[in-house]
N, C-alpha and C positions, 0 to 999 in steps of 0.2 A: 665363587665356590660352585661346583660340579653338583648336579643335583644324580643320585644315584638311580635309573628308571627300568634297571633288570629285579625281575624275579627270581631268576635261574641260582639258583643252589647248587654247590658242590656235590658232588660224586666219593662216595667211598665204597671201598672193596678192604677184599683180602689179598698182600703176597703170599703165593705157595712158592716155599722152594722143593728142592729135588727130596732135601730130608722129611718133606713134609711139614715144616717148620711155618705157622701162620704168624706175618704183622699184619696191622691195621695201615691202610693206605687212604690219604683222601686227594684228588683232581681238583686241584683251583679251578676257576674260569679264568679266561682270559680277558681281563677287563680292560678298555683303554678309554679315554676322553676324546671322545666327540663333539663337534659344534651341528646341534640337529635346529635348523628354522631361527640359527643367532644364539643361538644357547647353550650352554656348555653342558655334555650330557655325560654321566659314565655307564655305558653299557659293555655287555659281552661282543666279542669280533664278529659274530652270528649274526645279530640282532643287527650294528650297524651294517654289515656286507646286507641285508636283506634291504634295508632303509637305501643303501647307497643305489642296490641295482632297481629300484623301485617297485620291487614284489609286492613292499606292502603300500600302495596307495589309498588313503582315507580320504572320501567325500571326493574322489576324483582331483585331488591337491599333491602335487607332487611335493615331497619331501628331500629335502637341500641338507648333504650330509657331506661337511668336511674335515677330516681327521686333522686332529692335531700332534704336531710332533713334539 
């Protein structure tokens, strides 16, 4: 089982159409399964593109991120 390690919350808004007519709208994330350090992870596309190019490096340890399809 994926252990879930995003914070990140959905996004809502309003549609305006031309009538001026308001819905509620809300922006999923795009969440996918990762294997972060042998681990199965589900995060946002963000979060692991950031892990994969190595932006976030902790204690000077590279971080091994490979998607799974």
């Amino acid at each position: 089982m994926a252990k879930k390690t995003t914070t990140r919350k959905p996004s809502f808004g309003n549609t305006r159409s031309h009538a001026l007519n308001i819905t509620k709208k809300k922006r999923s994330l795009n969440l996918q399964t990762v294997i972060v350090n042998g681990k199965k992870e589900i995060m946002s596309v963000r979060e692991a593109r950031v892990l994969k190019n190595n932006k976030n490096v902790k204690d000077n340890n590279l971080v091994e991120v490979n998607e799974e399809n």
